[in-house]
C-alpha positions in Angstrom: -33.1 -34.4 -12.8 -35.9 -35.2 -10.7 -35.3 -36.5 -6.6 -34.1 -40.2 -6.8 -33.2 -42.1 -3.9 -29.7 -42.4 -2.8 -28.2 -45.0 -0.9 -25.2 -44.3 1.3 -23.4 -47.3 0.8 -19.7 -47.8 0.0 -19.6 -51.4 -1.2 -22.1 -51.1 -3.6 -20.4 -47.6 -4.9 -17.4 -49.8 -5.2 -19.1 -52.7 -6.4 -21.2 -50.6 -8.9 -18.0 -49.2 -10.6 -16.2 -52.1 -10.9 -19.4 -53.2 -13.2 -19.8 -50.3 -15.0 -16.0 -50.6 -15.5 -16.0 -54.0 -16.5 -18.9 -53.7 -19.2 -16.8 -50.3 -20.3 -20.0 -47.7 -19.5 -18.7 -46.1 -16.9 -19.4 -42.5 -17.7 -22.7 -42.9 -18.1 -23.4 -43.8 -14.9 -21.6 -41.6 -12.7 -22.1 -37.9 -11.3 -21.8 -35.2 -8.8 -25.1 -34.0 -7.0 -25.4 -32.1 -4.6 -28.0 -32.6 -1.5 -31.5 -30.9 -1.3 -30.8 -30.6 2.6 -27.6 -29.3 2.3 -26.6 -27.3 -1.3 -23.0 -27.1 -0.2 -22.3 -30.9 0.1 -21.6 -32.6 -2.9 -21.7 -36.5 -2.7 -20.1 -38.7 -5.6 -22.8 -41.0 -7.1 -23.1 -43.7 -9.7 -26.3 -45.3 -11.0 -26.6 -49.1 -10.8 -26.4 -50.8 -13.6 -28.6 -53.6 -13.0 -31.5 -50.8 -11.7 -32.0 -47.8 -13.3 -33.7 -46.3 -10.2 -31.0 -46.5 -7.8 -28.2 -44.2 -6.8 -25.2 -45.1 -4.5 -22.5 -43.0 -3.0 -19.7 -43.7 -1.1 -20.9 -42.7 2.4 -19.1 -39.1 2.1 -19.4 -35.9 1.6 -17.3 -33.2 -0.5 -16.6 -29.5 -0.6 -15.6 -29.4 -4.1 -16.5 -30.6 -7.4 -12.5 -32.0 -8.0 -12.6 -33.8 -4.7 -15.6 -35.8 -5.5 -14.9 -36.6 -9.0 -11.0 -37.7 -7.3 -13.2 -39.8 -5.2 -14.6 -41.3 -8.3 -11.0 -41.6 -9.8 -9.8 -44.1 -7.0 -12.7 -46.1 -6.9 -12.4 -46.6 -10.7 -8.4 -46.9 -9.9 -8.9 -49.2 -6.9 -10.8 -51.7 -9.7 -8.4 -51.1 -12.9 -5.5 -50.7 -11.6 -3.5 -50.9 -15.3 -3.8 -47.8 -16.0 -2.5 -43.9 -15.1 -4.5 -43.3 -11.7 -7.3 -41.0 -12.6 -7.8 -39.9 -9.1 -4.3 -38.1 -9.2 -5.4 -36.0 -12.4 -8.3 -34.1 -9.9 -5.9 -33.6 -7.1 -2.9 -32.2 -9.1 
């Protein structure tokens, strides 16, 4: 992957997943990167839908791979709540 912009902002994150949730294309949107400036921090991310070009995370930064992707889990669980929370799966 080539650098992309990423914008630190946790209501479009949210908002962003809830889309992607709704139109059911979720996984093709999301990911785990890591930072140029700082290989050890791992931010969750998920592509907008409605632009391609742009990248939003939720404003934090994670030590693991399993804490981001739980990160991932409750935003997804915060917007469909009916089923098994997926962020519990990472933590376990």
């Amino acid at each position: 992957m080539g650098k992309v912009t990423i914008y630190h902002d946790k209501e479009a994150f949210e908002q962003e997943i809830a889309t992607l949730v709704w139109k059911q294309k979720l996984f093709m949107y999301i990911d785990v990167v890591s930072r140029d400036s700082a290989p050890n921090e791992l931010l969750a991310v998920v592509r907008g839908y409605a632009n391609d070009g742009s990248w939003y995370s939720n404003g934090k930064t994670y030590s693991s791979y399993r804490h981001a992707f739980a990160a991932i889990g409750a935003a997804v669980d915060a917007v469909n709540p009916q089923h098994s929370p997926l962020s519990d799966e990472w933590i376990s």
